[in-house]
Every structure is written in C-alpha cells, then in structure tokens.
N, CA, C and O atoms as a printed pandas DataFrame, in Angstrom:
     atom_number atom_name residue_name chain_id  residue_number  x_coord  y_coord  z_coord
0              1         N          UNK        A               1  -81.053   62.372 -102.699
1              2        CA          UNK        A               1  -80.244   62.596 -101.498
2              3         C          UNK        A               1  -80.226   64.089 -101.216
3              4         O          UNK        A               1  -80.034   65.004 -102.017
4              5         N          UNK        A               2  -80.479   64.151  -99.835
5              6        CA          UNK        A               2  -80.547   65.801  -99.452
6              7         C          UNK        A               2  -78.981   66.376  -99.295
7              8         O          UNK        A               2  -78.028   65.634  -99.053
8              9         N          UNK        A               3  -78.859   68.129  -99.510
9             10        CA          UNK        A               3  -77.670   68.256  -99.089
10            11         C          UNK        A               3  -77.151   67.803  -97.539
11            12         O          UNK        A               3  -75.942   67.604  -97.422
12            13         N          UNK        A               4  -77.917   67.649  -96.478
13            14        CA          UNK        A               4  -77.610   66.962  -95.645
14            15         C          UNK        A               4  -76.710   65.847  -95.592
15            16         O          UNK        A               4  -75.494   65.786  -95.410
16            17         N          UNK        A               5  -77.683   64.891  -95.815
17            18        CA          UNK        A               5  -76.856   63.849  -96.556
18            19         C          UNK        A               5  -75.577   63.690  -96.811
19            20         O          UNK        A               5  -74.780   62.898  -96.309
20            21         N          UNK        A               6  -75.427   64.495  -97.626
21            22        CA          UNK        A               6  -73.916   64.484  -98.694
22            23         C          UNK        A               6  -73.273   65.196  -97.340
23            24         O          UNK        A               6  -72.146   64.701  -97.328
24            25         N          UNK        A               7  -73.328   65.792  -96.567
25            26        CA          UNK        A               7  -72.718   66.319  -95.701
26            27         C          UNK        A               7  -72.201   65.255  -94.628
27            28         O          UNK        A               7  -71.003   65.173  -94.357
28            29         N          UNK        A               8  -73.021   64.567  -94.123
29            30        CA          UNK        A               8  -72.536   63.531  -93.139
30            31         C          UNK        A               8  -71.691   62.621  -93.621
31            32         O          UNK        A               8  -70.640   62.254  -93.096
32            33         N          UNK        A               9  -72.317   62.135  -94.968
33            34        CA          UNK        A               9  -71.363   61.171  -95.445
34            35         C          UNK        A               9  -70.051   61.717  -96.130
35            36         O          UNK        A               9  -69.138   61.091  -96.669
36            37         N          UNK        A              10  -70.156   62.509  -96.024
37            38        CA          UNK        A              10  -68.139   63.134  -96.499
38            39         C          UNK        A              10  -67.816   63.360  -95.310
39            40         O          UNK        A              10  -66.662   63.072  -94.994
40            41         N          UNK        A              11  -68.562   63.838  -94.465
41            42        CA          UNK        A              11  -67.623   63.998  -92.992
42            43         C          UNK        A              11  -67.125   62.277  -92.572
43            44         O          UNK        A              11  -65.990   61.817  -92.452
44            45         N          UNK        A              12  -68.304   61.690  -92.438
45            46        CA          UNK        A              12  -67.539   60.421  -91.988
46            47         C          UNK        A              12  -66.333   60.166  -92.199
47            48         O          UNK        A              12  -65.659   60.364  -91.188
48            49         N          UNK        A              13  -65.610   59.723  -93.285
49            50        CA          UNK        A              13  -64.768   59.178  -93.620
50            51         C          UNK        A              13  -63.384   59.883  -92.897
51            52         O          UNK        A              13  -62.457   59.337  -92.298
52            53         N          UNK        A              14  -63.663   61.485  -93.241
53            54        CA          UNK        A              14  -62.830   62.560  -92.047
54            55         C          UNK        A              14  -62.613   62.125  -91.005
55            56         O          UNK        A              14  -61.480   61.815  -90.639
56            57         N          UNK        A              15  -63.793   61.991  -90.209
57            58        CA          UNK        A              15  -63.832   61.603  -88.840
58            59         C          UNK        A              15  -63.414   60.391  -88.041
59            60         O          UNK        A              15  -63.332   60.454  -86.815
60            61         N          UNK        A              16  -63.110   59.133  -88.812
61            62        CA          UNK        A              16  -62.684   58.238  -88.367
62            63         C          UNK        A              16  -61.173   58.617  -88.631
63            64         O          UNK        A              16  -60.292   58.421  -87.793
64            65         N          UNK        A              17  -60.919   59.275  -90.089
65            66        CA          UNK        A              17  -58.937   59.192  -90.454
66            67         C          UNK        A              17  -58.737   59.976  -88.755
67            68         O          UNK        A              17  -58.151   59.481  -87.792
68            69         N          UNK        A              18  -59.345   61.135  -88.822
69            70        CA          UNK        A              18  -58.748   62.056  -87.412
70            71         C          UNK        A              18  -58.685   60.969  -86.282
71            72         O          UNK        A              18  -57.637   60.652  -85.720
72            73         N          UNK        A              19  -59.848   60.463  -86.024
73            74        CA          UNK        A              19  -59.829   59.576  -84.914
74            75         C          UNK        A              19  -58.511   58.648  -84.840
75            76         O          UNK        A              19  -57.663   58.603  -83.948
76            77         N          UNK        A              20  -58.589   57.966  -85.972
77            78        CA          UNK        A              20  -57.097   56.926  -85.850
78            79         C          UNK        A              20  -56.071   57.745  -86.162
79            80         O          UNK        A              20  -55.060   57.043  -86.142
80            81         N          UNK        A              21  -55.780   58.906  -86.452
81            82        CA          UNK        A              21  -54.688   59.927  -86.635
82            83         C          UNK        A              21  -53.847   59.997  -85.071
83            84         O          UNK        A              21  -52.682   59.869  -84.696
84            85         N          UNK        A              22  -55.039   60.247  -84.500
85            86        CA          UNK        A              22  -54.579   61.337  -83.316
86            87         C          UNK        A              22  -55.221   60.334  -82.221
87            88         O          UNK        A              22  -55.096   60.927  -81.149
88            89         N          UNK        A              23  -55.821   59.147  -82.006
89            90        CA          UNK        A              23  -56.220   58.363  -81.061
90            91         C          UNK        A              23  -57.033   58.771  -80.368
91            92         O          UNK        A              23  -57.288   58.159  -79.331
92            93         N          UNK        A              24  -57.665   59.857  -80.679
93            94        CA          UNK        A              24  -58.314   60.703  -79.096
94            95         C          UNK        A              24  -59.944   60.313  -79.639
95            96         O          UNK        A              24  -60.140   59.914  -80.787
96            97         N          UNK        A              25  -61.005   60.483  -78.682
97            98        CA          UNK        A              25  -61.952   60.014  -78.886
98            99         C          UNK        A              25  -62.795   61.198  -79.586
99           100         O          UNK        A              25  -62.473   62.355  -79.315
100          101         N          UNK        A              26  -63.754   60.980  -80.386
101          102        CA          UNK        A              26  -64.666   61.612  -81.299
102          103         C          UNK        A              26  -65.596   62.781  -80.120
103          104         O          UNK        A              26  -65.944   62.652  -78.946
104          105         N          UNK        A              27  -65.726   63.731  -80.978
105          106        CA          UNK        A              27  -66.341   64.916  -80.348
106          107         C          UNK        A              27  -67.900   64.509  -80.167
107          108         O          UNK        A              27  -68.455   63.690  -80.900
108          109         N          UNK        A              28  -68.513   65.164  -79.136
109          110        CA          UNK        A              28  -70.046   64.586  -79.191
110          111         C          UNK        A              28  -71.187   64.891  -80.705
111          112         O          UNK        A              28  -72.327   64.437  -80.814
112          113         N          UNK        A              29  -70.515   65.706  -81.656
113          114        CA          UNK        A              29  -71.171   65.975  -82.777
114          115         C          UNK        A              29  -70.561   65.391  -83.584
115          116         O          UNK        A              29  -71.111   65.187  -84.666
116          117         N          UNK        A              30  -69.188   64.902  -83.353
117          118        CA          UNK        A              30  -68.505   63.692  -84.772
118          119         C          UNK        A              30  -69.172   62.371  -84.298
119          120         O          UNK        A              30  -69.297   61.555  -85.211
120          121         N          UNK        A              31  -69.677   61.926  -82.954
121          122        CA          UNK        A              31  -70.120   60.560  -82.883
122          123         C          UNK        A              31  -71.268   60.537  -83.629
123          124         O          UNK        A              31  -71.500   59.585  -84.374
124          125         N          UNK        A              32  -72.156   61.641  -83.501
125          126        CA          UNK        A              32  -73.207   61.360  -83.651
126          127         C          UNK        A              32  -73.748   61.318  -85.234
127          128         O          UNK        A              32  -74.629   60.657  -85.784
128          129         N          UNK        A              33  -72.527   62.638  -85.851
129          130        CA          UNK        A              33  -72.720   62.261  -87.199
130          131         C          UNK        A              33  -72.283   61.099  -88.048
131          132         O          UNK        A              33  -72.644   60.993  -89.220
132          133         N          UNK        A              34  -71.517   60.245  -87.460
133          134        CA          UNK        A              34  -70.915   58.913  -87.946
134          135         C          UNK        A              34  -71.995   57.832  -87.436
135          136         O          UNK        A              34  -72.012   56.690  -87.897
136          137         N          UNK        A              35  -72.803   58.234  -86.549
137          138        CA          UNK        A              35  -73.847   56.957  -86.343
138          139         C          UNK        A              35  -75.280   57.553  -86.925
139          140         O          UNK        A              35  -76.164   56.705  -87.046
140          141         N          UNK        A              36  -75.597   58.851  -87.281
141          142        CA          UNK        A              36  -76.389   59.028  -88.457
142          143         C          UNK        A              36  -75.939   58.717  -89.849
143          144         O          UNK        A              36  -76.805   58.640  -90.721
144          145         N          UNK        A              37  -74.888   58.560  -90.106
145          146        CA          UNK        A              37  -74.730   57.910  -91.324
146          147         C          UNK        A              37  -73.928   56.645  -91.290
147          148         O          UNK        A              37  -73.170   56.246  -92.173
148          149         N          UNK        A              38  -74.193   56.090  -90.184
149          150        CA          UNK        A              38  -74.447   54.789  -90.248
150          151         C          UNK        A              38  -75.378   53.769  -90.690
151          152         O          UNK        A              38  -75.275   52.686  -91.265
152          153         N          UNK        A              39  -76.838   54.864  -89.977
153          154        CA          UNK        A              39  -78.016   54.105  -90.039
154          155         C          UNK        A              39  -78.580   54.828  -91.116
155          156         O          UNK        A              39  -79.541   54.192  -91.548
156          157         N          UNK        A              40  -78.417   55.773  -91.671
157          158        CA          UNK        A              40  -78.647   55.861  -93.260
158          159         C          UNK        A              40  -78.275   54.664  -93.946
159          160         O          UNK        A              40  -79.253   54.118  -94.457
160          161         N          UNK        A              41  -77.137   54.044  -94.137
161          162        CA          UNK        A              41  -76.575   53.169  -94.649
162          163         C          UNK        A              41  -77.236   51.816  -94.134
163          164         O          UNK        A              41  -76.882   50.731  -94.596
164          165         N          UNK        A              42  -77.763   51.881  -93.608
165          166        CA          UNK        A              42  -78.402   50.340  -92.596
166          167         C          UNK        A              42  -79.832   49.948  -93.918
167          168         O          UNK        A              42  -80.391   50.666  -94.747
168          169         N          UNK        A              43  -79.975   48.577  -93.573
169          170        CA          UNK        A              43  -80.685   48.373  -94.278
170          171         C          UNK        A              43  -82.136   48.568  -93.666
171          172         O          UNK        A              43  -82.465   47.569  -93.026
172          173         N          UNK        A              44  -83.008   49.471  -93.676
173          174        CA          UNK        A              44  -84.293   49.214  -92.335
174          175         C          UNK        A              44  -85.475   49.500  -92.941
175          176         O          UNK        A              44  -85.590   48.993  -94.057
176          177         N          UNK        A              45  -86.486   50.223  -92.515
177          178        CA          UNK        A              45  -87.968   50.279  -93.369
178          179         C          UNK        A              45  -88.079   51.470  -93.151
179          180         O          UNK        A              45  -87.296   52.046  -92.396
180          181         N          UNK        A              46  -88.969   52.023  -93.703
181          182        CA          UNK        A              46  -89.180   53.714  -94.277
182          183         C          UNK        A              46  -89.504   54.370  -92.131
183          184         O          UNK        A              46  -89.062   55.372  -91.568
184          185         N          UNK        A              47  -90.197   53.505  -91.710
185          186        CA          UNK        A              47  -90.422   53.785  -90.572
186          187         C          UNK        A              47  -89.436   53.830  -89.610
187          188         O          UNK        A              47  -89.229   54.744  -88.812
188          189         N          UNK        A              48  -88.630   52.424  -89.776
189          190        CA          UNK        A              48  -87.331   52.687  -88.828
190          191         C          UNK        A              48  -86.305   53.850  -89.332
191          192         O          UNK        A              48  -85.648   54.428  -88.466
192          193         N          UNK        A              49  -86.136   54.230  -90.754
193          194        CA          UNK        A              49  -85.214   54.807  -91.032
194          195         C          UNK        A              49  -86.072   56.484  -90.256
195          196         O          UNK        A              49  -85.346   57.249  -89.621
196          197         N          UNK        A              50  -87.386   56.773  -90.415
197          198        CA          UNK        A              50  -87.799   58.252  -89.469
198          199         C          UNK        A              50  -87.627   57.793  -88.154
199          200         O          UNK        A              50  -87.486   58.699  -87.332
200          201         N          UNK        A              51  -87.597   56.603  -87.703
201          202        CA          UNK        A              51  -87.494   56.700  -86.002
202          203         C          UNK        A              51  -85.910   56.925  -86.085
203          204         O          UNK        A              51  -85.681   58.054  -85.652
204          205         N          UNK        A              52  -85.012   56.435  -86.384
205          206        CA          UNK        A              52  -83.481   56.897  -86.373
206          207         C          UNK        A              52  -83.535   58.597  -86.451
207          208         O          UNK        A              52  -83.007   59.287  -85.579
208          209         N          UNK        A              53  -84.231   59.153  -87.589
209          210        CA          UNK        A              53  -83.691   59.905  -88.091
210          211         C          UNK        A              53  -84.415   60.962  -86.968
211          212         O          UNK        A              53  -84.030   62.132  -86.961
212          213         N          UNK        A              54  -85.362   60.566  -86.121
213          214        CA          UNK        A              54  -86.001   61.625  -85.248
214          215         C          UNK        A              54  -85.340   61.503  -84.115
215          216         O          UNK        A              54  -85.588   62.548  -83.513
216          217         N          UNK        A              55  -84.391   60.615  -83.225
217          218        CA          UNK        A              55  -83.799   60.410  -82.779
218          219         C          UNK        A              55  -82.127   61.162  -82.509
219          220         O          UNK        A              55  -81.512   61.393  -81.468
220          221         N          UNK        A              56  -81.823   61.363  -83.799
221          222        CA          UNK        A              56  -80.713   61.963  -84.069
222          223         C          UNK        A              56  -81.143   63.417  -83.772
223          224         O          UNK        A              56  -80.359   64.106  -83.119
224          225         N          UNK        A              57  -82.137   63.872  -84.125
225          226        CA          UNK        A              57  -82.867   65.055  -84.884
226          227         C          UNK        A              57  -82.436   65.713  -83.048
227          228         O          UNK        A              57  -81.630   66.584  -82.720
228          229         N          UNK        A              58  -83.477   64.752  -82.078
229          230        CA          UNK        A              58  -83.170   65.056  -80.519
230          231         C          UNK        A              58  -81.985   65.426  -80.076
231          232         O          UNK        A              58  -81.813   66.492  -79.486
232          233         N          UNK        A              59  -80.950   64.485  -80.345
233          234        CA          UNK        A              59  -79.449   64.219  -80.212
234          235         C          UNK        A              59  -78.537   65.258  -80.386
235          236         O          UNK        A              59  -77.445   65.364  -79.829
236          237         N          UNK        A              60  -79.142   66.164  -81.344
237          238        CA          UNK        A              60  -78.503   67.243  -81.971
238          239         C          UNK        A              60  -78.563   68.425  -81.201
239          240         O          UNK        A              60  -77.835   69.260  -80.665
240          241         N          UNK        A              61  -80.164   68.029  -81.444
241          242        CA          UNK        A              61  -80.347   69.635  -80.390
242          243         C          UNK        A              61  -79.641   69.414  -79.114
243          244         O          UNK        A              61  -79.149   70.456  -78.679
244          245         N          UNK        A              62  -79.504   68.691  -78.607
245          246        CA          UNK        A              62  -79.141   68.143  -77.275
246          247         C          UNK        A              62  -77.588   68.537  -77.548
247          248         O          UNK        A              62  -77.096   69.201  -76.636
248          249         N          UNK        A              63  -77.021   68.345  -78.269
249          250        CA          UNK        A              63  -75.039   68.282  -78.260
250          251         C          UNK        A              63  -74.857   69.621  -78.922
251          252         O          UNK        A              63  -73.764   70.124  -78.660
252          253         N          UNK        A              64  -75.669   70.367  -79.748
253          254        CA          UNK        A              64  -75.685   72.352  -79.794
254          255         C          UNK        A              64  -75.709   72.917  -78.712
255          256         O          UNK        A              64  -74.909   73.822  -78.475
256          257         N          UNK        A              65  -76.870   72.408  -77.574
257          258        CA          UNK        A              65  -77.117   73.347  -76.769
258          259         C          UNK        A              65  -76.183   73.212  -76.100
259          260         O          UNK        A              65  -75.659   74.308  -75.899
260          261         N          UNK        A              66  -75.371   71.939  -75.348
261          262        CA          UNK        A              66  -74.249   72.057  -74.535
262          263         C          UNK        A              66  -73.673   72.569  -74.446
263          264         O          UNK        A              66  -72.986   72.931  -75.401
264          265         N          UNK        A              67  -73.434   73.168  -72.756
265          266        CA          UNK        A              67  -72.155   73.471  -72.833
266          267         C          UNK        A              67  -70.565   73.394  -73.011
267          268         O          UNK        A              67  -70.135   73.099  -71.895
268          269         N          UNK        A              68  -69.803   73.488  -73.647
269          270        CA          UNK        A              68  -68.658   73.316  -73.778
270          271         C          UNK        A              68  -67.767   73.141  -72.850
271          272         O          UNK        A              68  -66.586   72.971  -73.153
C-alpha cells in the first residue's frame, strides 16, 4: 500500500463523521477522495482498478485547479 493510500483511507472515515456532524455537503476534494477509496475497496480487475484510478487522477487536477 502506497503512502497515498493510507492517506485517503484515514481521511474517509473523517469525512463522512464531518459530513453527518455538521449536515453540509462534502467539499469537491472530500467527494472525490471518499469515492477513490471507495473503488480501491471495490472488488474489480487490475485494469478496472487503473481505469478508476486514471479517472480520479483527471478529477483531481480538475478540483486543484478550480476556482474557489
């Protein structure tokens, strides 16, 4: 497991308590890290797990560059 990895999946668990804490909806970089380590967790094939993971990879750059 990469340090990556270990990074999303400790945030998750964060990110949902805040969510049901405070009711308000997830930031565009907490959704996305809770549905990358979602589909880490998914059961899929070496191929689907790089099409997810190149997907996200887009996603990212895409919700950095935004503007605020």
């Amino acid at each position: 497991m990469s340090e990556d990895d270990t990074t999303v999946e400790q945030m998750e668990p964060a990110v949902q308590e805040a969510q049901q804490a405070s009711g308000t909806p997830p930031t565009p970089e907490q959704a996305l890290n809770t549905l990358a380590a979602a589909a880490r967790q998914a059961r899929l094939t070496y191929e689907e797990h790089a099409a997810v993971d190149g997907c996200a990879r887009v996603l990212a750059e895409l919700v950095q560059g935004a503007p605020s």
